[in-house]
C-alpha positions in Angstrom: -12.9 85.3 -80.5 -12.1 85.0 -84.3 -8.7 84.0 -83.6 -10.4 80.9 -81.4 -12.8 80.5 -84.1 -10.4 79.7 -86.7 -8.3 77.3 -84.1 -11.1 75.0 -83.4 -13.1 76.0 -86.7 -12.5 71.9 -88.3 -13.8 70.3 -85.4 -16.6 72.5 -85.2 -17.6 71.7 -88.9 -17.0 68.1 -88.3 -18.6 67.8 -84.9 -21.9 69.9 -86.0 -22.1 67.8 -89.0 -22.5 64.5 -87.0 -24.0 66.3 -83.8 -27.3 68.3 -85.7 -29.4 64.6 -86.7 -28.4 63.4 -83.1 -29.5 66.6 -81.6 -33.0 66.5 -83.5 -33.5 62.9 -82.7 -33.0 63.5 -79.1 -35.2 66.5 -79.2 -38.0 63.9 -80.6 -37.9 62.1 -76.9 -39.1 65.2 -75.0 -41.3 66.5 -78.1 -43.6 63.9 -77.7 -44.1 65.4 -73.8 -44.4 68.5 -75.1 -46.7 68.3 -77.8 -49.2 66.1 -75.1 -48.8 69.4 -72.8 -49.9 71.9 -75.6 -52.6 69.6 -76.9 -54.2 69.0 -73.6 -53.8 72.7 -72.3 -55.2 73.5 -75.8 -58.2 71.6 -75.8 -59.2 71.7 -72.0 -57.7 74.7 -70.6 -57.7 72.8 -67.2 -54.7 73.0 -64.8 -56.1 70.2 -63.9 -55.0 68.1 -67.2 -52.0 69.4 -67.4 -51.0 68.2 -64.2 -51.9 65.0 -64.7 -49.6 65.0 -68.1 -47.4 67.0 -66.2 -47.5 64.0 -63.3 -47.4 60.9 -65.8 -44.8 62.1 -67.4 -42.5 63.1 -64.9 -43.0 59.7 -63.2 -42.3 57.8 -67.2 -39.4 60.2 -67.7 -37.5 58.6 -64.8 -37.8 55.1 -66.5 -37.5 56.3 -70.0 -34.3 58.0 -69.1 -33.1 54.4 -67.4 -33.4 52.4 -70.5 -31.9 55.3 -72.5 -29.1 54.9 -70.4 -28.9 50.9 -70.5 -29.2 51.4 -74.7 -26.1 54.0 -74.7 -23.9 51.3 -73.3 -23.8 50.3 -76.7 -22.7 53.3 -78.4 -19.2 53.9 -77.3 -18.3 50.2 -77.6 -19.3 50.6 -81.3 -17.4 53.9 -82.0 -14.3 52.5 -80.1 -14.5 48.9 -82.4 -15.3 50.7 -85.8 -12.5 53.0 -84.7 -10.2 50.0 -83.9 -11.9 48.5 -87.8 -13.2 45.7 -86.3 -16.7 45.0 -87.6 -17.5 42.0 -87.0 -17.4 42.3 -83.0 -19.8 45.6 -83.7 -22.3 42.9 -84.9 -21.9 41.0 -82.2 -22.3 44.0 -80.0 -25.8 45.0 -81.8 -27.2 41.8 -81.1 -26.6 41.6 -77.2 -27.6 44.8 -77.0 -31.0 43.9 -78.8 -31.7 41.3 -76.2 -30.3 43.1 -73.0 -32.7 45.8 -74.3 -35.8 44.1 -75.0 -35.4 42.4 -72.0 -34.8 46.4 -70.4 -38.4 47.1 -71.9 -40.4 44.2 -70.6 -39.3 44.6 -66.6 -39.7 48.5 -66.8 -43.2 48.0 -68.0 -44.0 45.8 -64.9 -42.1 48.2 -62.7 -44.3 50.7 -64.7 -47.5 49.0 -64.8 -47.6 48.6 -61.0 -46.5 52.1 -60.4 -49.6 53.2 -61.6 -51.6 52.1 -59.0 -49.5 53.7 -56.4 -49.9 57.0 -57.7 -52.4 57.5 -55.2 -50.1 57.8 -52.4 -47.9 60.5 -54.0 -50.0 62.8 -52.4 -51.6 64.5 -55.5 -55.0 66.2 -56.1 -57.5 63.5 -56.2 -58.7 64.4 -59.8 -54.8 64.9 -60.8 -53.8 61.2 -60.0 -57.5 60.1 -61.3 -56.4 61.2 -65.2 -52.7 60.4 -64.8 -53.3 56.9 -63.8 -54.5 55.2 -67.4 -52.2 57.9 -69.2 -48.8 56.0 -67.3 -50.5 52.7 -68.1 -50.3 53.4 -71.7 -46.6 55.3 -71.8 -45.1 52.3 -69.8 -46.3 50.1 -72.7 -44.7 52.3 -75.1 -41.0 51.7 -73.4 -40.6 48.1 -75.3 -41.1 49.5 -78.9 -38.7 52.3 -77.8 -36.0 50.6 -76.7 -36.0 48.4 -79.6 -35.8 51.4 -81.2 -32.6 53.1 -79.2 -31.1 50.0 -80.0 -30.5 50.3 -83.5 -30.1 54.2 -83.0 -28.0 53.8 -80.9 -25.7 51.3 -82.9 -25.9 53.6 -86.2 -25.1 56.3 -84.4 -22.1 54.5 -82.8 -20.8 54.1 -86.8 -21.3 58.1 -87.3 -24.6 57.5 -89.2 -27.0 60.3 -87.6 -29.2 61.5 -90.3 -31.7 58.2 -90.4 -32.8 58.3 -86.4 -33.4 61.6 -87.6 -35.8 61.6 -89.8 -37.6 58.6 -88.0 -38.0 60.9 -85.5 -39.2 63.7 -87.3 -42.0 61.9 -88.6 -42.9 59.9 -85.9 -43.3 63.1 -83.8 -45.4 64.5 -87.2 -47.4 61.4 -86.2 -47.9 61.9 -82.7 -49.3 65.6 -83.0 -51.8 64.0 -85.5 -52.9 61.3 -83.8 -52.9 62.8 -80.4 -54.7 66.0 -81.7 -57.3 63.9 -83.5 -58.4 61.6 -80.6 -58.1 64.5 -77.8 -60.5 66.7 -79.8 -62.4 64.2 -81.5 -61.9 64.7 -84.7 -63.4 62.1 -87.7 -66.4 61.5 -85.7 -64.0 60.0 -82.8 -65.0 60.7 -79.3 -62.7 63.0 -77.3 -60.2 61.6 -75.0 -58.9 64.0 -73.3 -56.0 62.8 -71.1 -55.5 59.0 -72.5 -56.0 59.9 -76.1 -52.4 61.6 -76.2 -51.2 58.2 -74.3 -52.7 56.1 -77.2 -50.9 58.5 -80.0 -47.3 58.3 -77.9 -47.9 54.7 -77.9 -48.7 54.4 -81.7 -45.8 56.6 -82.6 -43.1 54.4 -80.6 -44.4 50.9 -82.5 -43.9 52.3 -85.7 -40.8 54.2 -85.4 -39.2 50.6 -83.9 -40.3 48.8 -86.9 -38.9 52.1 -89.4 -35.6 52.1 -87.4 -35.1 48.0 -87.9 -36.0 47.6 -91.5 -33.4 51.0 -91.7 -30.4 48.5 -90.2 -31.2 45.5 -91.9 -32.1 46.5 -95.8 -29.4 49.1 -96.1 -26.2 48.2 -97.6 -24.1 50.2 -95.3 -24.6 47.7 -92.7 -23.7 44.5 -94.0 -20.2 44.1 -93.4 -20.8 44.9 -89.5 -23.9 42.5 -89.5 -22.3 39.3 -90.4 -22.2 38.4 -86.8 -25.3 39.6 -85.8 -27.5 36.6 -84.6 -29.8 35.7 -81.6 -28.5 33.5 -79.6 -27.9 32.7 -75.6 -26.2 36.2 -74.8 -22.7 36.2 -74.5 -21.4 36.8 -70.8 -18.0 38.8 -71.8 -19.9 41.2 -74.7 -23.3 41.6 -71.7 -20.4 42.6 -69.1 -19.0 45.3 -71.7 -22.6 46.6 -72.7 -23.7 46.9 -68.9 -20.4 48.0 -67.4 -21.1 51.3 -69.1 -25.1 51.3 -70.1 -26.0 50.7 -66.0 -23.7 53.5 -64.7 -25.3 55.8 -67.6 -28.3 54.6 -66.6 -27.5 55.6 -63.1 -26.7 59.2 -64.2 -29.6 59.3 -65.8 -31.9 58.2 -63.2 -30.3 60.5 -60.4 -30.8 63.9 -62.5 -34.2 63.1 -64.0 -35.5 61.9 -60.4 -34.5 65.0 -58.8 -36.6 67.0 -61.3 -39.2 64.0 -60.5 -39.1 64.3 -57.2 -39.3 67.9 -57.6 -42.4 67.4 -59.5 -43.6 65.3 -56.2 -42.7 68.0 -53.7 -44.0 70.7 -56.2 -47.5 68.9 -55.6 -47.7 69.3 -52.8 -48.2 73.1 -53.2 -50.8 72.9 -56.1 -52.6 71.8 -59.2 -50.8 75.4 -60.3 -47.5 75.3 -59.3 -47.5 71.6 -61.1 -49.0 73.0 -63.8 -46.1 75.5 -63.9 -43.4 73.7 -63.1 -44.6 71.6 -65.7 -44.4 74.4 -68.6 -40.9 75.2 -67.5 -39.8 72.0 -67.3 -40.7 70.7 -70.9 -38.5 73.9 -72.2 -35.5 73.5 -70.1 -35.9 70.0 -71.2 -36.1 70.9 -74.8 -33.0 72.7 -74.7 -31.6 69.5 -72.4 -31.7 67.2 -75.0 -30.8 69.4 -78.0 -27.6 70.0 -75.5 -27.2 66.2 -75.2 -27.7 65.5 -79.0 -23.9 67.6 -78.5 -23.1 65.2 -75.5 -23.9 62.1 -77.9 -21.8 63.7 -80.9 -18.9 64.4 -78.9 -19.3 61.0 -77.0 -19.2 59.6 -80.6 -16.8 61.2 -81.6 -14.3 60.6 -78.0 -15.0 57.0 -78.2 -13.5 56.7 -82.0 -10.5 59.1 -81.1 -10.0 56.7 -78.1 -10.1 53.5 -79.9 -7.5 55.0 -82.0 -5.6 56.0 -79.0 -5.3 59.8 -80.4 -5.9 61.4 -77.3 -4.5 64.7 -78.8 -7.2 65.1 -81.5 -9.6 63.9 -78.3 -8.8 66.1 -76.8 -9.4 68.9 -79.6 -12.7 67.9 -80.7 -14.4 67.6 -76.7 -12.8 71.5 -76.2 -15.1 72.5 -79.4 -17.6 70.5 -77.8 -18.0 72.4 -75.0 -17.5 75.5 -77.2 -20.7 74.8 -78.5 -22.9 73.5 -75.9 -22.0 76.9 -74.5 -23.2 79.2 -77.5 -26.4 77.4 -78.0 -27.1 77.2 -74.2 -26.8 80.9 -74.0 -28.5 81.9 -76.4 -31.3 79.7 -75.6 -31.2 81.8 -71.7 -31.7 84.7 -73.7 -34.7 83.4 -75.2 -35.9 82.3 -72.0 -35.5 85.7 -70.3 -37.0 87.9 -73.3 -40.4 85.1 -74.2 -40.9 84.2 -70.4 -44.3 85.3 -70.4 -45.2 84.4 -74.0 -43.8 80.9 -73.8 -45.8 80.1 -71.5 -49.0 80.8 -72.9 -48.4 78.4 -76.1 -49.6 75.5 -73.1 -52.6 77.6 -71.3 -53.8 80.4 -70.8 -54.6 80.8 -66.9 -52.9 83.9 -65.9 -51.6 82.9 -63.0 -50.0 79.4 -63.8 -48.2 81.9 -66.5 -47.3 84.1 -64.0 -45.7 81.3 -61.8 -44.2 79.7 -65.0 -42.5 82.2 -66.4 -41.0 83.1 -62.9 -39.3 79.7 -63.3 -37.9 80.4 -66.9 -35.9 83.2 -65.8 -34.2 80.8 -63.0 -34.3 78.3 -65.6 -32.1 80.6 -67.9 -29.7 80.9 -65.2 -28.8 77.2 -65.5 -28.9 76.5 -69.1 -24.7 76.8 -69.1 -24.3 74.3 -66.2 -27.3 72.2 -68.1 -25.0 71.9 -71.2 -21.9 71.8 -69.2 -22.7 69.4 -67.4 -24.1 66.6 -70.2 -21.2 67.2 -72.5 -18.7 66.4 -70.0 -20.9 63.4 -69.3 -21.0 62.6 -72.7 -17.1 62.8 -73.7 -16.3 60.4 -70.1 -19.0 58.2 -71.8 -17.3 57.9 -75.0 -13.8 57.3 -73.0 -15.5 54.5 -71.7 -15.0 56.7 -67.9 -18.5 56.0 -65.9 -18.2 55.6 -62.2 -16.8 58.5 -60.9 -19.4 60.3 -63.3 -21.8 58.7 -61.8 -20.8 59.1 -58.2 -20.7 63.3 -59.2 -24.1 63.0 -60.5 -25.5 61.5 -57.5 -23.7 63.7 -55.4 -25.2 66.8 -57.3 -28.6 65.9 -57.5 -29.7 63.7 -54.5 -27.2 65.1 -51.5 -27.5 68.9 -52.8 -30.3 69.7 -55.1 -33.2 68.1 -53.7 -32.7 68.6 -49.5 -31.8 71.7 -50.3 -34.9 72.1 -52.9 -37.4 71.4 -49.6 -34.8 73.8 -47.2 -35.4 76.5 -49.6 -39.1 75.2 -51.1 -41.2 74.8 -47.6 -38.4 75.4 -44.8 -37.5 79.0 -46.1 -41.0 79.2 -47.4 -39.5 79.9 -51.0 -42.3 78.0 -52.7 -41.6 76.5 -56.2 -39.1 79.0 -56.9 -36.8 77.4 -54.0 -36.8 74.3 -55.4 -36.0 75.3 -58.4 -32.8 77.5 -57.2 -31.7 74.4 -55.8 -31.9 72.3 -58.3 -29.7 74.9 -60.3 -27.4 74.8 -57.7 -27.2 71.6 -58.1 -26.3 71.4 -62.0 -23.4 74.2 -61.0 -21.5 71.4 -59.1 -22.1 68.8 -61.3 -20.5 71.3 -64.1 -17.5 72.0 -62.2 -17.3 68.3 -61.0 -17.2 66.7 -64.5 -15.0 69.4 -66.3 -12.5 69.1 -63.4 -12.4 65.1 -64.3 -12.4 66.0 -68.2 -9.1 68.2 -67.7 -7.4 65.1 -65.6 -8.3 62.1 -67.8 -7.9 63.8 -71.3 -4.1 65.8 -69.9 -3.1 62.6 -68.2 -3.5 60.3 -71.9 -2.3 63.0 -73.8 0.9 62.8 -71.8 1.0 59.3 -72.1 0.7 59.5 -75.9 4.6 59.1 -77.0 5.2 55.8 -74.4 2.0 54.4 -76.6 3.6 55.2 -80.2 7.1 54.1 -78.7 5.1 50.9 -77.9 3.0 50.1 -80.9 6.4 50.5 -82.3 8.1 48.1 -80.8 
């Protein structure tokens, strides 16, 4: 172990140094969720609440997670160009991207905004769907400030500059416990909210983190050289193609693993306002440690997409093995936390018995797949950054939508399993995608590496 350790020991440096902002940032998407669950199971103690978060927000995730995916098409076109030196094509990139994104926001919000009326037919509690309706209404708004937002994250992040998108998030999160604390217990002589005034403090924290995150870009110094091309003008066909060729199939990935867990949600419901509630608690922690895994998929993406551009595929090579060193170690230990707190951790959100009991049945399975979990997104993340996205995204679909979820209502309702099926299932499906996408990793990455002296011989010559 030392011996490996001390092999791999500069690209673990390096790669935690850029990988620790991008893995708090990303945590800062699924915080927001997390602090609305506590605050309402706080305040109301009612399953009832916090399934109707529980529902909103499984239903948002699957269209937040879609115009994260459309921003990140960005991101490895700006590693590979700064790695290649050309700057003035990455601020040509940033402003396409601006425009495909804002134009991203506004059609998910109508998509959104007349969702919420058909929540009704998801076959939820009655009282469930009443309180989750106005709550979606308000977190489909907030998807235009965010993806302005992702967009210049995801361009200084693309440069190696992870620390700012940081601290934006930090705060803004800061800001979102306030505000959705104050208006949900009606504090300053406000009257309580309940359900919609967590919606109204998510909302409030994405405006003002878009506007931080802009005025970042465009005051600092460190940016002018690549923003010499930047200006709004009629999009440009060839730099649109680039962006979308890789933002929609990330997209894609996205949307197939986050609706499985949605449409788990759905099927979920269909047992109870308890199993929801449950499935919601254990959900919001296995999504915790999701995106702190895929603040390591981002970093090593970053980093791929600069070796690529380079055309080191040697050193590639290196730093994506540490990678996945890493995602491993935190992964684990974060199962170990899940198995020892599974009863605790649960009672942070409510304190009904037996939604804790239910709950912290599903963070023992959910401990089980934390090493596929984090598998699984790095390997995403380093084909990302290689600019590799269709078979990824054929592997993804594959995984989630013709294995997890059938066999999550086999096992759920056929074999009378109950939540705890689905949720086997869905693990089962995170195993293949694992295998899948390290199996493609080892191809790609041994197949350029053995290409690697015909491409010196060349730039040679």
């Amino acid at each position: 172990m030392q011996q490996l350790y001390y092999k791999y020991q500069d690209q673990y440096k390096s790669n935690f140094k850029l990988a620790y902002p991008v893995v708090i940032s990303q945590l800062g998407h699924v915080a927001v969720a997390i602090a609305d669950s506590i605050i309402i199971g706080q305040k109301t103690g009612s399953d009832v609440s916090l399934a109707a978060v529980a529902l909103g927000s499984s239903i948002f995730t699957l269209f937040m997670v879609t115009g994260i995916g459309i921003s990140y098409g960005l991101t490895p076109l700006i590693a590979q160009e700064n790695g290649r030196k050309n700057k003035a094509e990455c601020g040509r990139l940033l402003a396409n991207s601006l425009i495909i994104n804002i134009i991203t926001g506004l059609i998910l919000f109508a998509i959104i905004f007349s969702g919420v009326f058909l929540i009704q037919y998801l076959n939820q509690p009655a009282e469930v769907a009443r309180q989750a309706r106005p709550f979606l209404g308000l977190l489909g708004f907030s998807i235009i400030p965010l993806m302005v937002f992702l967009t210049f994250k995801q361009f200084t992040e693309g440069l190696g500059f992870t620390k700012q998108a940081m601290n934006i998030t930090i705060w803004g999160n800061l800001l979102n416990i306030l505000v959705g604390v104050t208006l949900v217990f009606g504090l300053f002589g406000i009257k309580p909210m309940g359900v919609i005034g967590v919606g109204i403090a998510t909302l409030t924290d994405r405006i003002l983190m878009a506007i931080a995150m802009g005025l970042y870009v465009f005051r600092s110094a460190r940016f002018k050289e690549y923003l010499q091309e930047f200006k709004f003008r009629i999009l440009s066909w060839t730099l649109s193609k680039q962006i979308l060729g890789i933002g929609v199939p990330v997209a894609l990935q996205y949307i197939f693993e986050v609706s499985a867990f949605s449409g788990a949600a759905i099927m979920i419901g269909w047992l109870g306002a308890k199993e929801l509630a449950a499935h919601q608690i254990a959900l919001s922690m296995a999504s915790l440690t999701f995106m702190m895994a895929s603040g390591i998929s981002a970093a090593a993406g970053i980093k791929a997409g600069n070796y690529f551009g380079q055309q080191n595929y040697k050193d590639l090579r290196f730093s994506a093995i540490a990678s996945y060193h890493m995602v491993i170690a935190f992964m684990l230990t974060t199962a170990f936390i899940f198995t020892v707190f599974n009863h605790f951790l649960p009672s942070l959100y409510i304190q009904n018995t037996e939604v804790i009991n239910i709950a912290a049945g599903l963070l023992i399975i959910a401990a089980l797949f934390q090493l596929f979990d984090g598998m699984q997104v790095v390997g995403l993340g380093i084909l990302r950054g290689m600019g590799d996205v269709k078979i990824p995204t054929a592997i993804t679909l594959t995984a989630y939508w013709i294995i997890g979820i059938p066999l999550g209502y086999f096992f759920g309702f056929k074999l009378n399993m109950g939540v705890n099926g689905v949720w086997w299932a869905l693990l089962l499906g995170l195993l293949v995608a694992a295998v899948l996408l390290f199996i493609r990793f080892q191809i790609l990455t041994r197949k350029l590496e053995r290409s690697m002296p015909k491409v010196e011989l060349n730039r040679l010559s």
